[in-house]
N, C-alpha and C positions, 0 to 999 in steps of 0.2 A: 329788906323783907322783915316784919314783925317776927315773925312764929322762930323762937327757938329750936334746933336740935335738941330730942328728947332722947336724952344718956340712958334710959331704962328701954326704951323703943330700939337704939341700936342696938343695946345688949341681947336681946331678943334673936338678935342677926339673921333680920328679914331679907333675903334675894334671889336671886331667880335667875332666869334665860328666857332667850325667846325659841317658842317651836317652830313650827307650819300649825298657820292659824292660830296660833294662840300662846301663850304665855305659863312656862313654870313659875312659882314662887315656893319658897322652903323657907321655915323659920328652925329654930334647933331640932323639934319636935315631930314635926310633919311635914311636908309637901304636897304642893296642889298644880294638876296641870287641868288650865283650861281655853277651850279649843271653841271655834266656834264651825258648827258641819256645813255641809250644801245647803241645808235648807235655811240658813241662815239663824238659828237658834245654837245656841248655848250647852256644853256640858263637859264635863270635868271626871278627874278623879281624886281621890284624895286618900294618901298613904303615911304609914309611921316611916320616917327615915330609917332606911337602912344603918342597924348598930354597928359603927366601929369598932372592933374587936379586936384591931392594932394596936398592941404594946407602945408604937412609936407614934401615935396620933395627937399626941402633947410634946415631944421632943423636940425642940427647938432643930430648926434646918431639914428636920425629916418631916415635921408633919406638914410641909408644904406639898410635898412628893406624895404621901397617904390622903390628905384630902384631894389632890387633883386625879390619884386616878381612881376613887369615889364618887367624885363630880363627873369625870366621865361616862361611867359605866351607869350612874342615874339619869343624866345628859342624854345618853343613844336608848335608856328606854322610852323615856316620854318622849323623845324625840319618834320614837316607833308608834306608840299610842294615838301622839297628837295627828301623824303621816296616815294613820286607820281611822281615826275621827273624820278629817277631813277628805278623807276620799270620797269620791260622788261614789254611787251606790249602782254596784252591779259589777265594782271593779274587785281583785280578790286580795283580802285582809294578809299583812304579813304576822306570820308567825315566828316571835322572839325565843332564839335556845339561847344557852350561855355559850354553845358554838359561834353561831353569828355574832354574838354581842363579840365575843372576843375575839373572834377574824375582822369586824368592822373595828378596832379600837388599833389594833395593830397594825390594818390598812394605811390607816388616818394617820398614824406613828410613822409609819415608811415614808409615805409622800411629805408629811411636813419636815422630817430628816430629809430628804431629798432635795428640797425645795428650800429650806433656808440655811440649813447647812454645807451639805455637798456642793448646790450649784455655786454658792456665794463663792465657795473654795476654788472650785475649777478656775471660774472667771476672775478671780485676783488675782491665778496661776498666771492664765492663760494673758493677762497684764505684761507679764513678764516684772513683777515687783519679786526681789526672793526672799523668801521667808527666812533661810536663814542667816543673812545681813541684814535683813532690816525689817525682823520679826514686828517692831512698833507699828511701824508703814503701813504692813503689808497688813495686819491682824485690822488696823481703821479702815482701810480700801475694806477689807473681806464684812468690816461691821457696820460699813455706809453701803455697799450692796445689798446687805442683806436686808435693813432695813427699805432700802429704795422697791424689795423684790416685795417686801411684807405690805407694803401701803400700795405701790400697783397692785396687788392682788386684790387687797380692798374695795379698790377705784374699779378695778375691772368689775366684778361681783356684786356691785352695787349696781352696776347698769343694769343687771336682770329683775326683772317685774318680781318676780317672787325673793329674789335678796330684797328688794325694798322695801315687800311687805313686810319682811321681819325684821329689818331695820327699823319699822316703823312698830312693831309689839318689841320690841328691844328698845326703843325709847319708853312709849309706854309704862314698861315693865320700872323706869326708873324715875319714871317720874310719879308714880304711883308711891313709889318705896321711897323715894324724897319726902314727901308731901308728909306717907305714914311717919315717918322719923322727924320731920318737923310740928309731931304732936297735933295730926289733923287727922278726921279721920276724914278719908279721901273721897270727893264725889267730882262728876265732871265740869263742876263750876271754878270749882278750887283749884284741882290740879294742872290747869292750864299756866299758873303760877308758877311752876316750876321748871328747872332744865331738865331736858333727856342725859344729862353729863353726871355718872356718879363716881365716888375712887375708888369702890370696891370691885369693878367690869375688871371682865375678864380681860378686855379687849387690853387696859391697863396693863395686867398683870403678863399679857403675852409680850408689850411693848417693854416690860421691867426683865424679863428670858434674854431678848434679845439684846438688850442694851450690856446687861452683866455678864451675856458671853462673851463682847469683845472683848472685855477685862482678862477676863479670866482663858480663853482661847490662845492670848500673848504669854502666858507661862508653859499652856501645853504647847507652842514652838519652840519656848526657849528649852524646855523638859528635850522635848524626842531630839535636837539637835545640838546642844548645849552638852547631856546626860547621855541618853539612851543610844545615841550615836557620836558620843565625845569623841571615840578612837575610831571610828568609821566613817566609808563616806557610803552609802546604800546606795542604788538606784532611787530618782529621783520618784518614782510611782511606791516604790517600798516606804521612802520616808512619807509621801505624801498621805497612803493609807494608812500611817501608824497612826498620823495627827486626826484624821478624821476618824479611827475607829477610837482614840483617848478622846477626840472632840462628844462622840454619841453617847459616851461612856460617862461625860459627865451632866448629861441633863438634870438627872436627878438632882445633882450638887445645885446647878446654876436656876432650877424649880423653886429647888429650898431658899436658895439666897434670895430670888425673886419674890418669892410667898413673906416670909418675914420684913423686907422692906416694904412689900404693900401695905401688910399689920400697920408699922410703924407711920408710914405717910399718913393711912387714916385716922388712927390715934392721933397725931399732932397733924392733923390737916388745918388745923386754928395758926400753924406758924409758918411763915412763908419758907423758911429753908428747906423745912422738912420736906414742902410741896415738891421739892427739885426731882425727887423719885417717882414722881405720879403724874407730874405734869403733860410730858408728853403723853403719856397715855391718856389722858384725858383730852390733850387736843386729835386723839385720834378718833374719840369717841363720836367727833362731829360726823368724822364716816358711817360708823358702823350702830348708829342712832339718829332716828328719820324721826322729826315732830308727826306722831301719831294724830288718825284720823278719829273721830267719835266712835267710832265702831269700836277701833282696837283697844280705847282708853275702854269702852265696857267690859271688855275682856280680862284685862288688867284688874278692873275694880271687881269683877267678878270673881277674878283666882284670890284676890286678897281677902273679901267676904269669905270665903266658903275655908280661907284657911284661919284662919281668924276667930272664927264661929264655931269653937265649941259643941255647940250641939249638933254640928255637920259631923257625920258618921264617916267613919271610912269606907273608898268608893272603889270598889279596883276594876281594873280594866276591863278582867273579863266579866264583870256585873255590866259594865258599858254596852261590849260590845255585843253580848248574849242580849240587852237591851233591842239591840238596834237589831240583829236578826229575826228577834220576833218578832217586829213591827215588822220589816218588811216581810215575812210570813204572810203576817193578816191580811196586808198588802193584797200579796201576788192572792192568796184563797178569798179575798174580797174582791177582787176582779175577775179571777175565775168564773167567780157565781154570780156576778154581773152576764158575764159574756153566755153563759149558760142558759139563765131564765130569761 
């Protein structure tokens, strides 16, 4: 491919997610989510990024931990927005508190602790491998589960109609922001050119968690049985909850270490070593990014226009959706006054 990566375009650090129906994109400055409704037309919002106000949002190893749970708590609003956009009309609108947002955050934290950490543990247990003779073993058995549990999940979730559609505005989304950062500006002729596979996906950075907890999970065995248990022998449910409640306890840690080798892969994504950190996450990406359909790429080129564009005003949700109630107002007192006269 001709078109260079433009070093002032990535600096910019244009990217996004996919919602229902439609597509975030965020540059340092702003964010845009746009959505496409029932009736099959177009609309969006568009807001200043929430100011970081964390002391630790530059600190090396922490501010990986500080931007993800930022990207969360923006993540579950648009994701709320775009869910209210796209609802057919006459069904009832949710309303966002900072309660639900952070019962839903911490939900989602339960199950995926439960899910790639706890069962992988049970089931290496229940192997009968013993962690404390052969803490190496038993820590690759518990970090080839847990990957095997992470990519079924995928596989499964992909089979639903609506996972697909947004695996398919989740390609989209990246192939748009390819296209932008190879100094184009993006329309539907061009960006067909490109791959849905970017380094900076989440999806990456969830496959970089998982991989550096196995690492790191083999010293909290050697720790609680090695140390914390050097002169005892505990019941084996006692040792086993210490290792999983020091395993939860370090996400943070194993976030940060994740976040900073992403940085670094993409910075030298030009050299093949470096690529060893991102690789797999990028062959995962084949899962969790579908070659988008025409429709979805407008969508995509639509969130990047409107974020892009300057003279686009900010648009907040509840301008949206107060929008869209008074249309259907005139609606229903236009029909009314049909049925009457």
């Amino acid at each position: 491919m001709e078109n260079k990566l433009d070093e002032n375009r990535i600096k910019e650090g244009v990217g996004g997610q996919a919602v229902i129906e439609g597509i975030m994109l965020r540059n340092k400055s702003h964010y845009v989510v746009a959505v496409r409704k029932p009736d099959k037309t177009l609309d969006y919002i568009k807001s200043e990024v929430p100011e970081n106000k964390s002391k630790f949002k530059k600190v090396m190893f922490i501010r990986g931990v500080v931007n993800f749970l930022s990207m969360m708590k923006l993540g579950y609003k648009t994701l709320v927005f775009s869910a209210n956009t796209a609802m057919p009309e006459g069904e009832k609108k949710e309303e966002i508190t900072p309660l639900a947002m952070t019962l839903t955050m911490f939900s989602s934290l339960a199950i995926a602790i439960g899910l790639f950490i706890a069962l992988p543990y049970i089931i290496t247990n229940l192997l009968g491998i013993d962690e404390k003779t052969n803490l190496v073993l038993f820590n690759l058995v518990r970090g080839g589960i847990k990957i095997i549990i992470f990519i079924a999940y995928l596989l499964v979730i992909s089979m639903f109609k609506d996972i697909k559609d947004v695996f398919q505005y989740h390609g989209a989304e990246h192939m748009v922001v390819n296209a932008y950062e190879h100094g184009l500006k993006p329309d539907k002729q061009n960006i067909r050119q490109f791959t849905t596979i970017h380094p900076r996906c989440g999806t990456t950075f969830l496959f970089l968690v998982l991989t550096i907890s196995i690492v790191l999970y083999m010293f909290t065995s050697y720790l609680v049985y090695n140390i914390i248990f050097a002169d005892a022998t505990p019941a084996k449910i006692i040792a086993n909850l210490t290792v999983l409640a020091i395993n939860i306890s370090l996400l943070p840690v194993v976030s940060g270490i994740s976040y900073e080798l992403l940085k670094l892969g993409f910075k030298l994504y030009s050299f093949p070593v470096a690529r060893i950190f991102i690789v797999p996450g990028l062959l995962l990406q084949k899962i969790t990014t579908k070659k988008p359909t025409d429709d979805k790429i407008e969508v995509a080129l639509y969130a990047l226009d409107k974020l892009l564009d300057e003279t686009v005003l900010n648009r907040t949700e509840e301008e949206v959706l107060s929008t869209i109630e008074h249309k259907k107002t005139d609606i229903t007192a236009d029909n009314e006054n049909k049925v009457a006269s």
